[in-house]
N, C-alpha and C positions, 0 to 999 in steps of 0.2 A: 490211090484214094478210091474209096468202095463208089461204085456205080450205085447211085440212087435213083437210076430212071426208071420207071416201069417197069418195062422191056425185063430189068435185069431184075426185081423183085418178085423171084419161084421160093416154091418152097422144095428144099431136095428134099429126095428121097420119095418121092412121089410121081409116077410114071403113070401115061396115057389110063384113062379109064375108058371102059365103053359100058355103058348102061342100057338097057330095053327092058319094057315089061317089070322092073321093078329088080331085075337082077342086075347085078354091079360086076363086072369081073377086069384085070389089069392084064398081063400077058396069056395069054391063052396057044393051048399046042394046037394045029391044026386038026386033030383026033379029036378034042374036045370041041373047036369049035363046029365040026360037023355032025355032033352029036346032035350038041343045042339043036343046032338048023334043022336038023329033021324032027327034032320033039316041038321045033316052035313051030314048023309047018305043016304039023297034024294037028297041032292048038288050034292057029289060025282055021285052019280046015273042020275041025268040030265046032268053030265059034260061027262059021258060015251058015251051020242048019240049026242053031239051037235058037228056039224065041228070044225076042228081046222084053228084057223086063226092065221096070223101073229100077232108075240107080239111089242108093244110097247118098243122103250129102251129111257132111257133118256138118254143123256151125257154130261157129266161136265168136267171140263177141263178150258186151258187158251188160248188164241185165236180162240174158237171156230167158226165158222162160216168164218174164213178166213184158205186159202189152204197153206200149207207150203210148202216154197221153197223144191224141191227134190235136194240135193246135192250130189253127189258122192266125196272123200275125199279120191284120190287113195296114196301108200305108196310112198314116196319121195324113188329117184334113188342116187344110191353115183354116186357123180363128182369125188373122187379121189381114188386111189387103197389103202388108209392107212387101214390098221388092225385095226383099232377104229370104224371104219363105220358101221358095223354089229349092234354090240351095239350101240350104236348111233342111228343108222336109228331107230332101235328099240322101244327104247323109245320116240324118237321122233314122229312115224306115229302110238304109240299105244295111247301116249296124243294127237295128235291133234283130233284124231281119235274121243274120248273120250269129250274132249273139245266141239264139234261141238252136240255130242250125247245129251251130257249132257241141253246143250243150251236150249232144248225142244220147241226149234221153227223150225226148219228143218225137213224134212224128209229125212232121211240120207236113201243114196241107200248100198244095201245090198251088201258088195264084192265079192258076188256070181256071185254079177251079171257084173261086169265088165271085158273088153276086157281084153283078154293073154298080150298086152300091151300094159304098163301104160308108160304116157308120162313123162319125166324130164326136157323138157325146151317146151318154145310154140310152136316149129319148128314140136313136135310130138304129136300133140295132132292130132288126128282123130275124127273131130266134129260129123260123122254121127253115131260111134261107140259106143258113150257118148249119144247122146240127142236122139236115137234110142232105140228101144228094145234091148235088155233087160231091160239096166238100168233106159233109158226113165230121166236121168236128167236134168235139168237146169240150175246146176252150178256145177264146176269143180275145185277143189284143188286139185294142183301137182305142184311139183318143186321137186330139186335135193339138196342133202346134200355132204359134202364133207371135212374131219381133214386131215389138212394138219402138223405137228408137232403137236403143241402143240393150231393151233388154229384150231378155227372151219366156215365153210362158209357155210350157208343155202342162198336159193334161193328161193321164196315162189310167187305162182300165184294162183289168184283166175277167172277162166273164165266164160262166159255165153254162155256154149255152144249152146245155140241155138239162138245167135247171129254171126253169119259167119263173117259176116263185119265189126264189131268192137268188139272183145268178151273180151276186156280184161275190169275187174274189178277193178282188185288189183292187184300188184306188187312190193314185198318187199324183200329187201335184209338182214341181219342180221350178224355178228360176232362175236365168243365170245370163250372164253377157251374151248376148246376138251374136256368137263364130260359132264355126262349123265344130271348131273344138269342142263349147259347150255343147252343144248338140249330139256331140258323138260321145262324150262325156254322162250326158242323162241318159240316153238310148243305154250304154253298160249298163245305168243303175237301175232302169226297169227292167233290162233281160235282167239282171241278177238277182230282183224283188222275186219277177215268175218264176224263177228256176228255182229260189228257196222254198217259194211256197208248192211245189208242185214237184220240188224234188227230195221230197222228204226233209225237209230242214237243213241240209248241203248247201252250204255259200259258193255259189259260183265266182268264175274266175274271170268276170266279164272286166271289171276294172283294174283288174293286175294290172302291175306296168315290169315291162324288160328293160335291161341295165345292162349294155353291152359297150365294146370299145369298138372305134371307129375314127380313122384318118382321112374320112373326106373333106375336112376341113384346112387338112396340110398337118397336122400334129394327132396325133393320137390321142383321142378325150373321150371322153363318159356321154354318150348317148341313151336316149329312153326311146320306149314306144308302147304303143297299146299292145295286150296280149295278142292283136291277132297281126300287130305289124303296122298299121296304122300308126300316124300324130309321131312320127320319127324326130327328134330336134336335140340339140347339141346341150348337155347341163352344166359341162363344166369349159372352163376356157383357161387352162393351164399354161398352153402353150409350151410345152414338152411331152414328155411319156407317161401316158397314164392307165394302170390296166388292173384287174381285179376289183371292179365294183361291188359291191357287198350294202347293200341297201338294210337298214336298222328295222326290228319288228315292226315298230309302230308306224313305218313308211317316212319318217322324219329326216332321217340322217342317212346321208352317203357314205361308207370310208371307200376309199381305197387305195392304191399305189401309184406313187408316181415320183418320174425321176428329177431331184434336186440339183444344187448347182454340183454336189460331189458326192451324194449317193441316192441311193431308194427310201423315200418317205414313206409315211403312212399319216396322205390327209383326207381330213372330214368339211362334209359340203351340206349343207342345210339347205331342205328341199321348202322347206318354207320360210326361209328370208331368201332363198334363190344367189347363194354365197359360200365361200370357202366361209370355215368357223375354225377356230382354235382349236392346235392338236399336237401337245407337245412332239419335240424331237429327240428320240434318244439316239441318236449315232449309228454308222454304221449302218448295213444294207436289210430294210423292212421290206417283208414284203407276205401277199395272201391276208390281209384283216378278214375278221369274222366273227359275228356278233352272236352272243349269249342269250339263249330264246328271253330274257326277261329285258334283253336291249340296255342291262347297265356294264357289261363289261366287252372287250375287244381283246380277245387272242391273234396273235402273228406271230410270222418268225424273222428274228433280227438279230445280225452279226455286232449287235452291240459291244456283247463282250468279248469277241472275238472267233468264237464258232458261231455257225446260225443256230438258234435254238427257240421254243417258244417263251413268248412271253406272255402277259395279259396284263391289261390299265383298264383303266377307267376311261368316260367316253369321251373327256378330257385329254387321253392320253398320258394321264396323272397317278401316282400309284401304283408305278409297275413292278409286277415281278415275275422274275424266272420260272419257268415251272420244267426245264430238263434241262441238264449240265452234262451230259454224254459227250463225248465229240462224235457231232453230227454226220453230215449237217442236219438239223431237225427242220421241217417244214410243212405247210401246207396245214395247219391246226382247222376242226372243224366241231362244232358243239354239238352232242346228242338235244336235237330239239325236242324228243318228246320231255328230258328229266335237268336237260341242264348240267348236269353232276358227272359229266365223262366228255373228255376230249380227245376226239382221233388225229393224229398225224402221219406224215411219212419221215423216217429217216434213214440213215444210211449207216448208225453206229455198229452193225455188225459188218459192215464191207459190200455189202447191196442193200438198193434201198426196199425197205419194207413199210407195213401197216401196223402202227403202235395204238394204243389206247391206257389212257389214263384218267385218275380224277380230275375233278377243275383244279385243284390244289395241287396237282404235281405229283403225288403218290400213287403206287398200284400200276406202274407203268407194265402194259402186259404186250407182248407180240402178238399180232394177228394172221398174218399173214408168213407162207413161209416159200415164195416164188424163188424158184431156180432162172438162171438165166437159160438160153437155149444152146449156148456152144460154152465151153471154159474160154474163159478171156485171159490173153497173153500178160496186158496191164490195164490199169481204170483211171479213168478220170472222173470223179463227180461233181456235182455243178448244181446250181440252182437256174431252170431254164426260165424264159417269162411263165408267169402264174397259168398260164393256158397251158404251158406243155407240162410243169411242176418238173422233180428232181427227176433227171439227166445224167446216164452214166456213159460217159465216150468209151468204145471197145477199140482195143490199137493192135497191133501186130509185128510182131521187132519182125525184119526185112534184112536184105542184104546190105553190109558195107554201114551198121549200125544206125543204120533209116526207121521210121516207125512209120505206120501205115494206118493212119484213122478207117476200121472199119464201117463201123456202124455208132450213129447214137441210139440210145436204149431208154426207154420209159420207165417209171418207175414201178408199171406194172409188167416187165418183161419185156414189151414189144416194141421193134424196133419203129425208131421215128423216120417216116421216108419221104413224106413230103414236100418239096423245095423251101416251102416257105416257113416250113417248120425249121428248118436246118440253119436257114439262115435268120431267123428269131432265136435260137439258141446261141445268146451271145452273154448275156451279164452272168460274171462266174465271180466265185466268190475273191474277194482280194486277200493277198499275202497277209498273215500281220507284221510279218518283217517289212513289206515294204508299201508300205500304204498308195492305194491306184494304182496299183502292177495286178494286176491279173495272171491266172497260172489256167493249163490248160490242163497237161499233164503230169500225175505222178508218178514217178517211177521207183524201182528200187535196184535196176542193175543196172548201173552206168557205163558196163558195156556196147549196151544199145543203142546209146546217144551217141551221134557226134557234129561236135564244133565245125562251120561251115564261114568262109569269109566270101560268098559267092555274092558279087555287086545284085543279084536278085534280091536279096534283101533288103537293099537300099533305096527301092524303087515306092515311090508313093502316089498311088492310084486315088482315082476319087469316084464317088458312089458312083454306082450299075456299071464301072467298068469290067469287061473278062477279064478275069482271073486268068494272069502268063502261064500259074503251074500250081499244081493242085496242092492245097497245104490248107494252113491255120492263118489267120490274116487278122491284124490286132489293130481297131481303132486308135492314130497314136492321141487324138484329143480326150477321150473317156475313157479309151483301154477297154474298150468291149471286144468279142474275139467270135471270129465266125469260121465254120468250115466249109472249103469250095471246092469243087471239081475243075482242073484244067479248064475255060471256056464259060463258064459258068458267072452270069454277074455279081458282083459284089452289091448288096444291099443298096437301092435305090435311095433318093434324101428322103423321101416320103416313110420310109419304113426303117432307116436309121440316124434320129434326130439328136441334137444336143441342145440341153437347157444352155442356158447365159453366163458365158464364161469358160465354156469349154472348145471353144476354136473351131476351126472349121472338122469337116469332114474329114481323113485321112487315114488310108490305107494303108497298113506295111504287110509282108508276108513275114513271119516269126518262125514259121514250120515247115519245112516244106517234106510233102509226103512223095517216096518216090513209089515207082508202079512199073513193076515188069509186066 
């Protein structure tokens, strides 16, 4: 079994470098290196008497060559005496605060350097105290916050202060429930009022939300958060496997994958009734949804009909059809957002997976890509890995005494997959259609290589994070998911390999076992 620790992941054929001074060189004669030594010792030795001048810098960067607005972004004042305000103001003038920073088109003034005090309505702003030294700004954010019961009042102004006679900018109002959520909720909406108006008409990114998967709950579900990582909370409660979230243009609709009582679904969650919605089932293992920049249709790929291939419906999941009948596997469909009218995928129809593009209808299917692998492979196994790693090709090695030897797994951009948790998330592979829930690892095509073993190791049934007695292939026998492990090496802990309802406990077999001189 290939060592996947660290330690053992070199690249050959790459030998000691030594670098100085800008020259690179690998083995070196002792002739040559005493060359060097005396030309760099009479460098050094001229660089001792010659003046020092100023050095050259480059700089990189994004707007370079234009001056960024100086902004000062002083802390909103409470309008009212409620006990909520503290907190409140808090979160509120520590995102906007942050929102504006983040922007990296501003030059935010330092609150070091701003007047003992800061204005809450326009009546107290002090123009000369602002657009003077210290803080020397330009534009001025302040207004007043204020929970009154149970709701909440913000007041938001954006000024120019070194415009006296007409200085106002922006002037927004807002209301919304007394938590910190709303509070941190508005703060986005005024940084991203200022950053439209002052960043050339560019919509800032202050209310995005992230759609990520997360098992701190005991099951793998659909988590959100604010762009900057903030307001984290659980959307979906599946209570089994759920991964490749894919959120709908208009912010509405959830789809994404997760695992059924007997294969991979592809369900939809509606962010505003706060609910799974309706989505039909077609059979067989779904998986990667991804939505059409006009948000009325859904491309994936599903072993419906027996290879994976893509498909697309409706947002229903109604009205499906084909759009590649290759034998695959095709997967991972993605939509040209600027036009709508081209879908990219990976497949594997010529024997390694590549990058295809075609129209939204299925025609014009063009190659894009044309990656080598980096060694020739003895034999292949390919696989659909979770949607995080995408299509997976196992590299094997026929061995002594007709043994195989899992090398490496491989990406579908060439590069080998090394890290533990990766390896051991590379489990759901595509099912036989001869034999429905059997899973296959690998292909072959000389059965010389293979041989029949009645060794009681096989018969042994391990339960999650126990070590692995000897390095192989090891096959969930309740779901038939199949993982590869190193001699010593835990088996998938319960937290990281779950089963929906109906599928039995946990359990371990070895199916493979790889031998290792």
């Amino acid at each position: 079994m290939h060592d996947m620790s660290p330690s053992n992941l070199q690249h050959p054929g790459y030998g000691p470098t030594v670098s100085f001074l800008g020259f690179s060189a690998g083995k070196m004669t002792l002739k040559i290196l005493r060359k060097n030594l005396v030309a760099l010792l009479l460098l050094l030795t001229s660089l001792l008497v010659l003046p020092c001048f100023p050095q050259d810098w480059i700089r990189t960067g994004t707007g370079l060559g234009v001056d960024k607005v100086r902004v000062a972004a002083s802390d909103f004042k409470p309008s009212t005496q409620d006990a909520n305000n503290a907190a409140l103001l808090k979160t509120f003038n520590d995102t906007l605060w942050n929102d504006l920073d983040n922007a990296g088109i501003f030059d935010m003034v330092s609150k070091s350097f701003y007047p003992l005090e800061v204005p809450g309505n326009p009546a107290e702003v002090r123009f000369d105290a602002w657009s003077g030294p210290p803080p020397n700004a330009s534009m001025l954010a302040f207004g007043d916050l204020g929970a009154t019961g149970n709701n909440l009042l913000v007041h938001g102004w954006l000024y120019d202060v070194k415009n006296v006679g007409s200085p106002q900018v922006l002037g927004k109002q807002y209301t919304d429930a007394a938590t910190t959520d709303a509070a941190r909720l508005i703060a986005h909406k005024f940084a991203n009022e200022i950053i439209f108006r002052l960043g050339g008409g560019i919509p800032g990114i202050a209310e995005s939300k992230v759609f990520f998967v997360s098992d701190r709950s005991g099951h793998k579900e659909i988590w959100a958060m604010d762009y900057d990582g903030s307001n984290q909370h659980q959307v979906t409660h599946v209570g089994s496997i759920s991964l490749s979230p894919r959120i709908s243009p208009d912010g509405s609709r959830l789809a994404f994958s997760s695992l059924g009582k007997s294969s991979w679904e592809i369900l939809m969650y509606s962010l505003d009734l706060n609910r799974l919605v309706s989505f039909s089932k077609l059979g067989g293992t779904n998986l990667s949804p991804s939505w059409s920049p006009d948000g009325t249709k859904l491309a994936f790929s599903s072993s419906h009909g027996g290879e994976s291939n893509i498909y697309v419906t409706d947002v229903a999941g109604l009205n499906s059809h084909r759009l590649t009948s290759d034998r695959g596997p095709d997967v991972g469909p993605t939509w040209n957002r600027k036009t709508g009218a081209q879908i990219a995928f990976v497949s594997g129809r010529t024997g390694l997976p590549q990058v295809y593009t075609m129209e939204a209808d299925g025609t014009n299917v063009q190659r894009v890509t044309d990656q080598a692998l980096r060694a020739r492979l003895s034999s292949l196994a390919m696989a659909e890995g979770p949607p995080r790693i995408g299509l997976i090709v196992g590299r094997f090695q026929p061995v002594h005494w007709g043994h195989v030897r899992l090398i490496e797994w491989i990406r579908a951009d060439g590069a080998a997959v090394s890290h533990p948790r990766d390896i051991l998330e590379i489990s759901k592979l595509h099912p036989a259609p001869a034999r429905k829930g059997v899973t296959t690892v690998a292909m072959y095509k000389y059965g010389n290589y293979l041989q029949q073993n009645n060794h009681n190791a096989f018969d042994s049934i391990l339960t999650p994070g126990t070590a692995t007695p000897d390095s192989g292939i090891y096959r969930c026998e309740g779901c038939g998911d199949e993982v590869a492990s190193n001699k010593g090496n835990p088996l998938p802990p319960q937290n990281h390999h779950q089963h929906a309802s109906g599928q039995g406990a946990i359990r371990w077999r070895m199916i493979v076992f790889a031998q290792q001189r």
